[in-house]
N, C-alpha and C positions, 0 to 999 in steps of 0.2 A: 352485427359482425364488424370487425374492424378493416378498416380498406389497407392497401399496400404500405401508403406511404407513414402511416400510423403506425402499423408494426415495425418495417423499418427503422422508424425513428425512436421507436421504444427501444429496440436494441440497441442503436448509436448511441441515444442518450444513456442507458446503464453503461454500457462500455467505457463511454467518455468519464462520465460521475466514475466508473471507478479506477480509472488515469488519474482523476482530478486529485482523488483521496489519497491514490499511493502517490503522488506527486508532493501531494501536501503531507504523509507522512514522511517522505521520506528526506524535504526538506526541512520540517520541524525535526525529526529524528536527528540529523547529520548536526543542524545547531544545538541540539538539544546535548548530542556526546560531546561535539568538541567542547558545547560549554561546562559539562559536567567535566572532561577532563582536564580542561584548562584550569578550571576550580583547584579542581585538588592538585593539577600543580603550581598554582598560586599559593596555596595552602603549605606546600610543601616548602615551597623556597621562602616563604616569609619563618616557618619553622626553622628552616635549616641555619637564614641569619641570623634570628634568634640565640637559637645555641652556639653559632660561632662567637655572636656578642660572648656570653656567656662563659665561653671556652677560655677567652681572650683574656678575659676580667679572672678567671682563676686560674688563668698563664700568672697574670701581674701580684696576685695574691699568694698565691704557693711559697716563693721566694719570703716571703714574711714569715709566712708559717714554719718554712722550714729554718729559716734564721732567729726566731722565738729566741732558744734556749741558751743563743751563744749574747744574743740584748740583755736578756734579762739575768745574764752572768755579769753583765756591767754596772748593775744596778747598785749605788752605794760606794762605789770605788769612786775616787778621786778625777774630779773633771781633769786635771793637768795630765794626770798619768793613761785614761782610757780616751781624750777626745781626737786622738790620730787614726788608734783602730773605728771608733764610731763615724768617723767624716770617712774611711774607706770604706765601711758598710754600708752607710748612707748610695755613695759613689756605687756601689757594687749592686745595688738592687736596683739602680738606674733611675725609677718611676716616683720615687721616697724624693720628696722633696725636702725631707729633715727627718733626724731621730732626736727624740727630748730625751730624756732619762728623770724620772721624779722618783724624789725619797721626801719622805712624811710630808705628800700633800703639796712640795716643793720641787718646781722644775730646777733643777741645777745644774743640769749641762746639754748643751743641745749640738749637733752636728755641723750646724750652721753658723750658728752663734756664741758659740762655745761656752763657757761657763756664766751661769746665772744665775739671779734668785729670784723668782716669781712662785709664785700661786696658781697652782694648774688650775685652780677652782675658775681665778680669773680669767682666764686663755678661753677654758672650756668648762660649761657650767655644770654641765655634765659629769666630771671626772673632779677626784678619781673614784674608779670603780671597782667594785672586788671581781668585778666579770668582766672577760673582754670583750668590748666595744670595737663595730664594726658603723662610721656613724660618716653620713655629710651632714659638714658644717661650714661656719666662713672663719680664715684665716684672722686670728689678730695677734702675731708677732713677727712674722716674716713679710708675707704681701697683704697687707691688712685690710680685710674686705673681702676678699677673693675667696670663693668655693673651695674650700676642698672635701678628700678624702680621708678622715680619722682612723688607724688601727690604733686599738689601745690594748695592751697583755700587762693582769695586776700581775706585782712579782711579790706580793706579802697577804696574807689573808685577808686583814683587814683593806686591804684595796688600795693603800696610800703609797704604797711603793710600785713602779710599774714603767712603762716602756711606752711612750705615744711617739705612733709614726706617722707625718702628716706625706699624701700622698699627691703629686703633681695629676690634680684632675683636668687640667685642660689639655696633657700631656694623653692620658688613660680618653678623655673625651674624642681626642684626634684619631686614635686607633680604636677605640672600640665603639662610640655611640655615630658612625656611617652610616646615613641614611642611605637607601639605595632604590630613588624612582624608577617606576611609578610604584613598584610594589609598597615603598615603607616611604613614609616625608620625614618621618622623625623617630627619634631611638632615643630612649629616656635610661636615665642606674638609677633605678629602685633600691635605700635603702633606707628600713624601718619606713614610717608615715611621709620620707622627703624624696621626691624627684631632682634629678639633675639633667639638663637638658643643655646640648652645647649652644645654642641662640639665646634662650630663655634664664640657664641659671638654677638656682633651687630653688625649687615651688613645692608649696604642699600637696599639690595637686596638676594632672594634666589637663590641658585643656582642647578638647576635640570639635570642632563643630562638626563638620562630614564624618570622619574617619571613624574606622574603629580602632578600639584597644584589645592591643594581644600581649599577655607576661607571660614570662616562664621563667621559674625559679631555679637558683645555681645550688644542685647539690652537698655543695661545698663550703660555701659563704652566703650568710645571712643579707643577700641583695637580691633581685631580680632585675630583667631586662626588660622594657616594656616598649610595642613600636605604636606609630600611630601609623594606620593605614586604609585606604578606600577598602581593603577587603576582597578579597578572592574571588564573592561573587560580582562584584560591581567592575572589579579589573574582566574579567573574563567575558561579560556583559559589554565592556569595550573593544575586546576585541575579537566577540562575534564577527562586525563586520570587516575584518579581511579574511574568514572563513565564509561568506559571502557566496564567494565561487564556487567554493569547495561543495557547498551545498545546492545549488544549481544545477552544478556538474551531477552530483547523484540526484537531481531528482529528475533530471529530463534522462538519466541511464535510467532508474527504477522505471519512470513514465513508457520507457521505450520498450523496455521487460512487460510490465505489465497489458503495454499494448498488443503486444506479439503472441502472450498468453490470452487474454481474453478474446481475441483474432476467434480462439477455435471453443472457448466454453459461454462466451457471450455473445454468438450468434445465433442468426437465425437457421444457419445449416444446421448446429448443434442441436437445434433445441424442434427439429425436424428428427433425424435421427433418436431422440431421445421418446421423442413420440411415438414412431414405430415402435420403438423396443416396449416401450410401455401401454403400447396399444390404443393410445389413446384418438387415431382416426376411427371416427364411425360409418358403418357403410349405410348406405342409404341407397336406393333406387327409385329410376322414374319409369313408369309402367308405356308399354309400347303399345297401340290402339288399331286392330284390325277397321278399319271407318265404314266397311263393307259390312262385318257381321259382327260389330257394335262389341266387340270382345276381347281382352287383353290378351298379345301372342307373345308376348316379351317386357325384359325391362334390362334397363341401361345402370349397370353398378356403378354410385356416385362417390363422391369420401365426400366427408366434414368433418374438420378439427376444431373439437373444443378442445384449444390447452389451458390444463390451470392456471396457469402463471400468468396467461397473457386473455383468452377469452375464446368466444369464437373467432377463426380466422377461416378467409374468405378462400373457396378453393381458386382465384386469380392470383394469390396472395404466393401462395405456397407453391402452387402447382409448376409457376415458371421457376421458381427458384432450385423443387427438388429435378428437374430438368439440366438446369446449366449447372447443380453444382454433383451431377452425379448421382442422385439418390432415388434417380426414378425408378428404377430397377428392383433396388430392395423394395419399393412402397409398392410396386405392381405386387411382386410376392407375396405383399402382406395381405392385399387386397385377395388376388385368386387365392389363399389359404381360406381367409377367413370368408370369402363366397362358399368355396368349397364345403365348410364348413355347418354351413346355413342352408345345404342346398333341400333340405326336407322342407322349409319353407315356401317354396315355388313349387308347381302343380308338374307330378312324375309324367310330362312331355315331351317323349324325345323333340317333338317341333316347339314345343315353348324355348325361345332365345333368351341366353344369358349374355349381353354385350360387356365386353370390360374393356376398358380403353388400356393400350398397351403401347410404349412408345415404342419410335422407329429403331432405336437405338438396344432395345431388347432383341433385335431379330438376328443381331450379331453374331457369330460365331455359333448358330444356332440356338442363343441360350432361353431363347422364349420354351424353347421344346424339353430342352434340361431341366428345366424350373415346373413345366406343366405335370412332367409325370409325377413327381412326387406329392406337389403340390393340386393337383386337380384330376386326373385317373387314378389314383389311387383310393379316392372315396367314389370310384365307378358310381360317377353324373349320368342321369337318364336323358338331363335336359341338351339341347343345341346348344354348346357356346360358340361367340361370334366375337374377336378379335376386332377389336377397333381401333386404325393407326390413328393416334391424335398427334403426333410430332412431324407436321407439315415440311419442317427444313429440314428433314434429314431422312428424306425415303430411300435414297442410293443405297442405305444400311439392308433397305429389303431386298432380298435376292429373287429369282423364279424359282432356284432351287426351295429355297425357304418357304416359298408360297406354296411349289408342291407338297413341301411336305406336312404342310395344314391341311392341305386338302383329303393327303392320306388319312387325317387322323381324325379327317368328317368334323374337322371346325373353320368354321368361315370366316371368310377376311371381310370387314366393313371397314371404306376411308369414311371417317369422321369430319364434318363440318368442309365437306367438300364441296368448291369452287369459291374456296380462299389459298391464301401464301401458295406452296408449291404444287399443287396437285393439278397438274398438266396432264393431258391426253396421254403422251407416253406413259405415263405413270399404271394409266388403265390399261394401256396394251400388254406393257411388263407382269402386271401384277392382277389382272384379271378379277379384282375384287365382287366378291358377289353381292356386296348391298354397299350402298352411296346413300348417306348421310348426309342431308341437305342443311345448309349452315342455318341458324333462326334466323342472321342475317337477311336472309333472301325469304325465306319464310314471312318476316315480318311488313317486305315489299311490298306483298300482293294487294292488289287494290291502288299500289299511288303509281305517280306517274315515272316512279325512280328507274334508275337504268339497273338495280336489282331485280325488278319485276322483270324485265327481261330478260336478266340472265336466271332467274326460276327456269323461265320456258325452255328457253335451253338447255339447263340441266336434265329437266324430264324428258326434254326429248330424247338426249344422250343416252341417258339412263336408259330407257323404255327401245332406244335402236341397236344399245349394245344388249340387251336381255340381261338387267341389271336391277338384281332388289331396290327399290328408293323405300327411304323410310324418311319423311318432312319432320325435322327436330322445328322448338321453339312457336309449337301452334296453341295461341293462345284466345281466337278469337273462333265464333260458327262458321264468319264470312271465310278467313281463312282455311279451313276443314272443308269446307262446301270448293271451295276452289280447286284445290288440292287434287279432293275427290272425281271431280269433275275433268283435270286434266289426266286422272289413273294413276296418281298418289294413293293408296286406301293406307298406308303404314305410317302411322303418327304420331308424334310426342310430343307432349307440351302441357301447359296450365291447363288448355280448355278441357283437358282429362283429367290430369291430378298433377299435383305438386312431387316436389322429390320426397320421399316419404324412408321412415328408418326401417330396415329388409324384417324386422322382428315387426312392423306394423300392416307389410302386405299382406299374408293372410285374412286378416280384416275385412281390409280395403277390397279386397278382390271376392271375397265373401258378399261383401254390399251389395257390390256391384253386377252379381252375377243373380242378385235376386228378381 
């Protein structure tokens, strides 16, 4: 069987273990949302500058597109006569750092530089083209060397006649490629195979060591936007810890929740309770010993709990527990039912005694009397039952009224393990008990020189002056039975007769014994 402080601690330890789990889920949980939310809105705002890049870059491009057809009406006309409206177009789209004008292959008038004669081929190797070109490349007529951005619109099939407008990229770089820490370090214009970076320049390529790369491509015009950045989970993962608190906060609330629930489903009250309901106390009894004429006159109804969950537990274990936490009351019920129950088992004796220990605290408001009839007259018992208070601190509950009306109903009152805790002489005057229960305590004196041995003698003398049943619990030895005997003790219980035994094995037993 397992002792007190073993069950007890079995229940503290599950309780606690499961504090510890919703403590620990509830701080993983709480990190775990804000980091998944923080995520996707890391996700989102690195999206969202993205496409404002994007939005921006076809703010600056539209005006081209929609100025197309009034360039390419200039194409071929006379540099002297068209290069006033072209340097106000220029002027007008703001971002154009020049308009060229080329016929057959030939730049010949430019917004800047007014009338010319070059080689578009030379400028840009690339052109000219029968398709419009959306291209970075680096200046070589106006800032020579320098990045820019190329539109080119052919204005003849064969591609030789046509419109190049070189575009102020470090102007477009200033507003549109804004890096914005910690989310983004760098904002790259993706167009065809060449990056343009405002630190960097144009490269064929980005260069990331940490970061990740995110694009997204412009509807509109053949470029994309591309950022370099730590990335949504690694930002979010950073700022876990000022969520910190946040999760603390819930998990010593969850911890506090959870303690206050498992208060009532991971105890040991509860799982008392669930016992009765489930039946799982067994009765047992221990046989009462006429020492006179060697013959059993009675037996003392025991429990024992084997619970599944936990094992046997000891009835010192349990017994004070369902006591202080209220549950004595139901467990007596359970017991006088299921005695009642079993009573074809014990020999049809009106004087054969049935003891059931019944606390003080039962005799309340009469409810020991409420509880019997249903519970124990109504399977009209042949046998003596014999009441026994085992709840030492709280006799004031018993009344005289209450005791008469035991006595109307021809059941006897025995104090239990008397001459310990409260049972004082008044006690006997009040409540006239007709058999006294000798503790083993004193029982197991007899023979030393302990100041128990003489309070035994005392007790039997009490006993035997007031004309009061004794019946000696806890006699385990001949020497002790022979004493007993000897002082007019004959009514005994103990090992040196039989062990507590289960009430479906006394017939047996009492069969043996009577051979």
């Amino acid at each position: 069987m397992r002792n007190a402080q073993w069950v007890i601690r079995k229940y503290l330890r599950q309780r606690i273990a499961v504090c510890v789990i919703v403590a620990v889920c509830a701080f993983a949980i709480t990190l775990g949302t804000r980091f998944i939310s923080q995520r996707g809105i890391n996700q989102n705002q690195i999206d969202s500058l993205i496409r404002h890049s994007i939005d921006r870059m076809d703010t600056l491009l539209i005006p081209l597109q929609t100025q197309r057809a009034e360039m390419l009406a200039l194409v071929g006309q006379p540099c002297e006569a068209i290069h006033l409206p072209l340097r106000k177009l220029a002027v007008a789209l703001q971002t154009v750092r020049s308009i060229a004008l080329v016929k057959s292959g030939q730049l010949y008038c430019s917004s800047a530089l007014g009338k010319r004669d070059v080689a578009i081929h030379s400028l840009q190797a690339q052109l000219p083209s029968r398709t419009p070109l959306l291209e970075l490349t680096t200046d070589h007529s106006l800032l020579k060397g320098t990045p820019i951005l190329i539109q080119w619109f052919p204005a003849s099939a064969d591609g030789k006649d046509g419109v190049l407008a070189s575009l102020n990229i470090d102007l477009i770089s200033n507003i549109i490629l804004e890096s914005s820490p910690p989310l983004i370090d760098q904002m790259s214009l993706n167009v065809g195979k060449l990056y343009f970076q405002h630190e960097t320049g144009i490269t064929d390529r980005l260069v990331s060591a940490n970061d990740k790369i995110y694009s997204q491509q412009s509807a509109r015009f053949p470029f994309s936007i591309s950022v370099l950045s730590p990335g949504p989970e690694r930002l979010a993962l950073q700022n876990l810890l000022s969520e910190l608190p946040l999760a603390i906060i819930m998990s010593v609330l969850f911890t506090w929740i959870a303690w206050l629930v498992t208060a009532g489903r991971l105890s040991f009250t509860r799982e008392i309770s669930m016992g009765i309901a489930r039946k799982e106390f067994s009765l047992y009894c221990q046989p009462q010993m006429d020492a006179r004429m060697q013959r059993c006159i009675g037996v003392e109804i025991l429990l024992r709990w084997h619970n599944p969950r936990v094992g046997w537990i000891e009835p010192d274990v349990f017994i004070p527990i369902v006591e202080t936490q209220n549950l004595i009351i139901p467990l007596t019920r359970y017991v006088i039912s299921e005695t009642a129950q079993r009573l074809h088992l014990f020999p049809q004796d009106p004087n054969f005694q049935i003891g059931i220990n019944v606390a003080a605290a039962h005799f309340k408001n009469g409810r020991l009397l409420q509880d019997l009839q249903p519970y124990w007259f109504n399977f009209q018992p042949i046998q003596q039952l014999t009441v026994e208070l085992t709840e030492r601190e709280a006799l004031h509950d018993v009344n005289y009224q209450m005791r008469s009306e035991l006595g109307n109903q021809q059941i006897k009152l025995a104090i239990d393990d008397f001459g310990t805790g409260n049972s004082s002489l008044s006690w006997l005057e009040m409540l006239h008990p007709d058999v006294l229960k000798i503790d083993k305590s004193f029982t197991q004196a007899i023979g030393t020189d302990a100041v128990n041995s003489t309070v035994t003698d005392l007790i039997i003398a009490l006993g035997q002056r007031l004309n009061i049943e004794l019946v000696a619990e806890g006699v385990e030895t001949p020497e002790q039975a022979s004493y007993l005997q000897q002082h007019g003790v004959h009514l005994l219980q103990g090992y040196w007769f039989a062990h507590p035994m289960r009430i479906e094995e006394f017939p047996q037993w009492l069969a043996e014994r009577e051979q």
